[in-house]
N, C-alpha and C positions, 0 to 999 in steps of 0.2 A: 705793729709792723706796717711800715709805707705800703702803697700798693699803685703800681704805678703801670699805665695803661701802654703800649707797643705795639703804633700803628706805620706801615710802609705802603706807600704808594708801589706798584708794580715795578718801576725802573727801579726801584731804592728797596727793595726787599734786601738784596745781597747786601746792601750799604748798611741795612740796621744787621742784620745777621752777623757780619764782620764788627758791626761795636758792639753787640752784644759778649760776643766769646772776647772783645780785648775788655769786656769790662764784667767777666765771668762771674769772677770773686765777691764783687763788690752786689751785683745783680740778684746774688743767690741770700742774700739776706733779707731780700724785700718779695711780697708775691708780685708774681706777673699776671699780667691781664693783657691779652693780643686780640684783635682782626683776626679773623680762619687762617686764613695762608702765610698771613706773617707771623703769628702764634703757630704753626708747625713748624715753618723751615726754623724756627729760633727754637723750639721744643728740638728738634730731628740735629738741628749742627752743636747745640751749644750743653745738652740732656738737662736743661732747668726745666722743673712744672711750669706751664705754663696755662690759665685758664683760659680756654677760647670762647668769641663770640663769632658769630656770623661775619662772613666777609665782607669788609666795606661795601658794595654795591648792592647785597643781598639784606643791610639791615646793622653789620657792626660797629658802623660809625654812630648810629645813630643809641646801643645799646650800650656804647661806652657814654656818651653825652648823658644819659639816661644815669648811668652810675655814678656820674659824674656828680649830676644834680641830686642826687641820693647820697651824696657823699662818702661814697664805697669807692674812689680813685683819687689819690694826692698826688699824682704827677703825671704826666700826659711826655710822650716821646713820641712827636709824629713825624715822620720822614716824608712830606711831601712833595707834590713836585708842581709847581706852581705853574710850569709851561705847558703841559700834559694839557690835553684835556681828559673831562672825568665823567663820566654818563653822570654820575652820582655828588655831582660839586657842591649842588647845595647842601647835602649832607654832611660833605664835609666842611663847606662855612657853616653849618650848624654847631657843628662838634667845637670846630675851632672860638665859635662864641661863647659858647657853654661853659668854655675853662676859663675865660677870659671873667664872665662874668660873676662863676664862682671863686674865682680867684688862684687856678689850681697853676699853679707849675707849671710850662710847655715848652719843651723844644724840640724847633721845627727843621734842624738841620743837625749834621755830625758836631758844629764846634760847639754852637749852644747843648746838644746833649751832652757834652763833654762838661763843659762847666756845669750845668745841674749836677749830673751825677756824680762829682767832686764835691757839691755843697752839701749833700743829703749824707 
C-alpha cells in the first residue's frame, strides 16, 4: 500500500482539506501521513486515518524528510506557499530536497496534486 505524505502551509490548509474530500475515494486506499494541524483538519472534515507528526514548525517537516530517507513515504502532497514567509523555511527546503533527492513523487500545488493522484 502507497503511503503518501500531506503537508499545508497555514493559508492552504482549507485548499488541501477541500482536495482531500473531492479525492476521498481514491485517498482511502493509500495510508496517510500529515503535519499536526494539517493531519486533523483532513482526519476531522474528510474521517480518513490519518498518521500524525509534529507540526511543521515544531519538527514535522522535518520527521516526514526523515521517513522519507527511510523509505516509509512514496508520495509527498505539499501545499505550500512560496510568498509566505515561514520562521521554519529551511525545514521546509529540507524536506522539499529530500524528496527530490530520493526520488519521491511531489506536488506542490492543487493542479499538480491533481495529476499525481490520477497517475497512482
Amino acid at each position: 500500500m502507497k503511503k503518501i505524505a500531506l503537508i499545508a502551509h497555514d493559508n492552504l490548509k482549507q485548499t488541501m482539506v477541500e482536495w482531500v474530500k473531492t479525492h476521498r475515494q481514491k485517498l482511502s486506499t493509500f495510508e496517510l501521513y500529515a503535519t499536526g494541524t494539517t493531519g486533523q483538519r483532513i482526519e476531522d472534515s474528510s474521517k480518513l486515518p490519518v498518521k500524525k507528526y509534529k507540526s511543521g514548525p515544531l519538527g514535522g517537516d522535518q520527521q516526514i524528510g526523515a521517513a522519507i530517507a527511510e523509505g516509509r513515504i512514496d508520495v509527498v502532497i505539499f501545499f505550500w506557499d512560496p510568498m509566505a514567509p515561514h520562521p521554519h523555511d529551511v525545514d521546509v527546503k529540507a524536506l522539499l530536497r529530500i524528496a527530490v533527492v530520493y526520488d519521491v513523487p511531489m506536488a506542490c500545488n492543487k493542479a499538480s496534486a491533481d495529476l499525481l493522484i490520477q497517475s497512482l
